[in-house]
N, C-alpha and C positions, 0 to 999 in steps of 0.2 A: 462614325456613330452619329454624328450631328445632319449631316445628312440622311440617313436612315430615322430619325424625328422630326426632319421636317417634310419628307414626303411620307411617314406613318401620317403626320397633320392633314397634311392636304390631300390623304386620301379620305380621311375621312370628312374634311371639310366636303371632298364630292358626294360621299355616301349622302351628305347632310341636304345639301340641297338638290341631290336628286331622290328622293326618300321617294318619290313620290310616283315612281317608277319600280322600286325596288319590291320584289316577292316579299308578304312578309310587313311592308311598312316599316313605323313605327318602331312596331315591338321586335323586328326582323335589326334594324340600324343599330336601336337601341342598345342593344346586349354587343355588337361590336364597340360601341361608343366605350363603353363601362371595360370592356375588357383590352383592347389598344390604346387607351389612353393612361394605364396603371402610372407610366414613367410622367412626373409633372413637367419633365423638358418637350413632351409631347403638348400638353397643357399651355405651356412658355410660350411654343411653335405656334399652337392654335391661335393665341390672344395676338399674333402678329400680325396673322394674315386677315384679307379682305372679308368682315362678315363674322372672322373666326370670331369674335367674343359672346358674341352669341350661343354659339356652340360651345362654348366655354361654361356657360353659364346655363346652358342645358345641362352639361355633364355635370355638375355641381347640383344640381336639382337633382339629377338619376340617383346622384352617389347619397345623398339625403335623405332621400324614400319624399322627398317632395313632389315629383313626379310620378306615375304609374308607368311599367317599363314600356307600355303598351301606349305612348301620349307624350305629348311636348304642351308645353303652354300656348297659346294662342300667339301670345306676344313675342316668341322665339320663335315663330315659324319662319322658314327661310323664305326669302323674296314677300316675305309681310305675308306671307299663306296667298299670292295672289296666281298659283301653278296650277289652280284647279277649277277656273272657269269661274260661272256667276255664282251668285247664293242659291237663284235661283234652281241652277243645273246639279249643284252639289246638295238641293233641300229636299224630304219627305215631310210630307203632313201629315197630320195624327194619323189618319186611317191608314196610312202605308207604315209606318214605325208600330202599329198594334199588330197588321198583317208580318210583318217581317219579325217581329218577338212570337208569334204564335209557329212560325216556321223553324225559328231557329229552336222554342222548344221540342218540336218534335222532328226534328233533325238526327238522320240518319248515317252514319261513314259509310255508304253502300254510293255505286254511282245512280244508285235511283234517287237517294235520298240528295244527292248533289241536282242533280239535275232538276229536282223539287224547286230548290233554292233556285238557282237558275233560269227556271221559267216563271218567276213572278215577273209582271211587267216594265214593276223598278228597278230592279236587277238589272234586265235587259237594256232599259235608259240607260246605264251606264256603263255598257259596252264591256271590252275586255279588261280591263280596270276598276271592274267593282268594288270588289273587296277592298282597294285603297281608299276606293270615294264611301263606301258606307263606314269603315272605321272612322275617318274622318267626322262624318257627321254623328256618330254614334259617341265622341269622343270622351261626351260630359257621362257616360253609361256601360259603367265597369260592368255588372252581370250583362251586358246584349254583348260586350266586346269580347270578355272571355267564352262564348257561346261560338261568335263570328270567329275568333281563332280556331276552333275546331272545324270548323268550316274549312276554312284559309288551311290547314295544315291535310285535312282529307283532300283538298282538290290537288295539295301540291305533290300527293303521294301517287294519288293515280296519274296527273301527267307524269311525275316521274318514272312512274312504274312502264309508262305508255311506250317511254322515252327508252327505258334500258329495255324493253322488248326488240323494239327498233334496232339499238343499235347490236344485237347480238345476231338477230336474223339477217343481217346485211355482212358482205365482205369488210375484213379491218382495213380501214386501209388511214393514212397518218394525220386524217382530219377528221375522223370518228376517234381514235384514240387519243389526240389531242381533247374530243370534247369531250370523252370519258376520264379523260384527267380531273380538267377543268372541272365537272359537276360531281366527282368521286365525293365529298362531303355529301351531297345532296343523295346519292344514291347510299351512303352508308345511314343515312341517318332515316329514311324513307321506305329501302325496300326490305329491311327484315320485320316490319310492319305485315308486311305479307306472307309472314309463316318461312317454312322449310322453301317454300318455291320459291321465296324473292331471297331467300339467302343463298340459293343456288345459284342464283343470277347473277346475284354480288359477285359471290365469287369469278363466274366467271368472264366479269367485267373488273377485276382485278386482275387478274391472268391475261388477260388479254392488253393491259400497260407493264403487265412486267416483262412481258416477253421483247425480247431485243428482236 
């Protein structure tokens, strides 16, 4: 048991200072943060390790509603918030933060309305890691971030969707079923989003890990 707490700790101590890589961010760490750390000997674990108090004292912030689930404090950011390049590389100026609020108003779940998003210029500046770098700087602006989550959760539907396409038109073979294991959450939670067809699919991207 004691061992089983202290690596639930340090996994999440990795979630933590890799946040910034993770699908999701933030608000993605977040909700494991709150929900694996119920047991306080996890808590115990955390305040031991290297950095852990920190973390520690985010998850005391979540559990408080002092924090937004979607945000950490600036001052609890791991590695001092220094994993994201200049201020510069991570900054919009007014006229790109008015453009980017007039988009995410009329923001679409279609993959045209994605690609809208996508082909602004700022966007593009920030490569395949947008979406983590503009929460970030949107951090202090609950209504742009709950907009930019809908965002963040359409795009993660259609690669997903892209993804169990893939792996059903292809031969099974034990390292597609392996990765249909691995992202079975992500495919239950994404593709009945898409009607009768993506529940169809579910299924039979379950049937194809239960079969021996």
């Amino acid at each position: 048991m004691q061992q089983h707490t202290i690596t639930t700790a340090q996994r999440l101590l990795n979630l933590y200072r890799q946040e910034h890589v993770i699908e999701g961010g933030w608000a993605a760490v977040n909700e494991v943060f709150l929900r694996e750390s119920e047991d306080e000997n996890v808590m115990s674990a955390l305040a031991n390790l290297p950095t852990g108090a920190k973390l520690v004292k985010h998850i005391k912030n979540l559990r408080a509603g002092k924090t937004p689930l979607n945000s950490i404090e600036n001052d609890l950011l791991p590695y001092g918030g220094m994993m994201f390049g200049s201020d510069t590389e991570r900054s919009l100026n007014t006229e790109e933060i008015n453009e980017l609020k007039i988009a995410l108003d009329k923001f679409e779940t279609t993959p045209k309305g994605l690609a809208a998003i996508k082909a602004l210029p700022f966007i593009q500046r920030f490569g395949n890691d947008w979406i983590n770098d503009i929460r970030h700087i949107l951090a202090d602006n609950n209504e742009m971030l709950t907009k930019l989550d809908i965002v963040s959760r359409t795009d993660k539907a259609y690669r997903t969707w892209d993804l169990a396409q893939k792996l059903i038109s292809e031969p099974l073979t034990e390292r597609s079923r392996a990765k249909i294991q691995a992202d079975m959450l992500e495919f239950e939670t994404y593709l009945p989003m898409f009607g009768d067809t993506g529940k169809e699919i579910l299924s039979k991207l379950r049937s194809s890990i239960s079969t021996l």
